[in-house]
N, C-alpha and C positions, 0 to 999 in steps of 0.2 A: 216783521217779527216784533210781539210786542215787547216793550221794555220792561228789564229785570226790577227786582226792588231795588239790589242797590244801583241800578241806574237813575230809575227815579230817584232817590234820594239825593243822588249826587246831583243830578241836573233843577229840583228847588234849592237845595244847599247855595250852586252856585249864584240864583237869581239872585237871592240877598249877601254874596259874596262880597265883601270890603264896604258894606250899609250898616248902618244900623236897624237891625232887625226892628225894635220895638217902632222906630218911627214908620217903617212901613208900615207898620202892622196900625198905627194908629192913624195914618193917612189912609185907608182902604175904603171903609165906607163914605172916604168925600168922594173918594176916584169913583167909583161905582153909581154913587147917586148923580156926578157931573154926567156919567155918560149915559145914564138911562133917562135924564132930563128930557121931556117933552117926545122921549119916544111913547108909541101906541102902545098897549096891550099888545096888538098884532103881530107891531112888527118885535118887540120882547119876546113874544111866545116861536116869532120862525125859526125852526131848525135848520142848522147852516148846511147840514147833507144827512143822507138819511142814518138814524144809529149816534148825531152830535147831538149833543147838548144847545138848546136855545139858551140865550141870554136868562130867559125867564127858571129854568133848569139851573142854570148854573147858582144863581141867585139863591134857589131852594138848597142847594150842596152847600154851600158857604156859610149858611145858618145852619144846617144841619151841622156840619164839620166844627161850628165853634161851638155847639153842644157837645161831639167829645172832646173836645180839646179840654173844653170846663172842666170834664168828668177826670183827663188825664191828667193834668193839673193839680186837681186836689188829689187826686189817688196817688201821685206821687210827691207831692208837697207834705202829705200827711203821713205817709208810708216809702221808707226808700225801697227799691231792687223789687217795689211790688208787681207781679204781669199785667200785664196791659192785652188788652181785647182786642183785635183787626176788626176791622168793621166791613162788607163789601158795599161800597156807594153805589154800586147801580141795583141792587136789592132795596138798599133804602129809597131810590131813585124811583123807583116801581113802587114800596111798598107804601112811599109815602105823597105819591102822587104827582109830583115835581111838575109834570107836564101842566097843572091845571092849578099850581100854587101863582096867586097871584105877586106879579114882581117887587111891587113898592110893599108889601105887606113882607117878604123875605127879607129885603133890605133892613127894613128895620129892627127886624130879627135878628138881624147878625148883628146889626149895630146896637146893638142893645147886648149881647150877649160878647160881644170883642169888649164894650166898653168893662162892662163887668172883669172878664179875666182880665184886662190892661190894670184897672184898678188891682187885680187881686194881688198881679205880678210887684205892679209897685209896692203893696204893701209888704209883703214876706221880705225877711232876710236874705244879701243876696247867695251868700252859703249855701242856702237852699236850693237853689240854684244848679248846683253838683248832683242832687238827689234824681235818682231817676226810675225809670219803668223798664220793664222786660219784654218790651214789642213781641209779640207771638212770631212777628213775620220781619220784623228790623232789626229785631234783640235790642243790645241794651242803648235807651234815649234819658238823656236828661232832661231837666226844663228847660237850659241852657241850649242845648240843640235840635229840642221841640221847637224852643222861639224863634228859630233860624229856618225854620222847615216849615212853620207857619206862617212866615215872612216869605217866605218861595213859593208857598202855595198861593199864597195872594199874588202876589205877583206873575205865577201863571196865569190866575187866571182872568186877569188884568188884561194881560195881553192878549187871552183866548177871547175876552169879550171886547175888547178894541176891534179886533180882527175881525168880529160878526158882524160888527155895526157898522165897519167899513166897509163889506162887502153886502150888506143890503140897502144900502142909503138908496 
């Protein structure tokens, strides 16, 4: 059965449970570049069973994903209680090619695009903080517990990608 929303949310919530979120969130792109070190295209691009995501896929999602996060960031740093848009990742996942995006080229994408919202979050007030969005599908998210769930999301998929490189070595 697959999982609800708020299961999800609860089960990234917990990844980053008693962490500091931002520090995960700014270790992510070393973890990810340690572990794709000196692997092939090939073996990046293998899907772990039919219907998963390859390392190389995932890589695409992660840079994808910190382009909304950008977008939800500012839309509610700049506007409180404003809505916020659900996205479906396996439509972007399709429509934007993921299978055939190459992996060190995502990588730096995301790292480039974390680095930026890390900068942005330091910069604003942390009051701001409180301010949030009307999830279509979560309801209401602040920054505050965006950055907890974006911490969770790295850290899934940390672990989903440790998991594939173990099992194709």
């Amino acid at each position: 059965m697959p999982e609800t929303i708020e299961q999800y949310k609860q089960r990234l919530l917990s990844y980053s449970e008693g962490k500091e979120a931002l520090d995960i969130q700014r270790t992510t792109a070393d973890k990810l570049s340690a572990f794709i070190q000196g692997k092939s295209s090939d073996h990046l691009n293998r899907q772990p069973a039919p219907g998963k995501w390859s390392v190389a896929q995932i890589l695409a999602h992660l840079g994808d994903a910190e382009v909304a996060n950008s977008w939800r960031y500012r839309q509610i740093l700049s506007t409180n209680a404003i809505p916020i848009q659900a996205y479906d990742q396996d439509r972007w996942a399709a429509a934007f090619d993921y299978s055939h995006r190459d992996p060190k080229r995502s990588l730096e994408f995301f790292r480039t695009l974390r680095a930026s919202n890390l900068s942005l979050l330091d910069s604003v007030p942390r009051e701001l903080w409180d301010n949030y969005g009307v999830h279509e599908e979560r309801g209401n998210e602040s920054i505050a517990h965006l950055v907890r769930m974006i911490a969770g999301h790295d850290v899934n998929h940390l672990r989903q990608i440790e998991g594939i490189l173990g099992k194709t070595h």
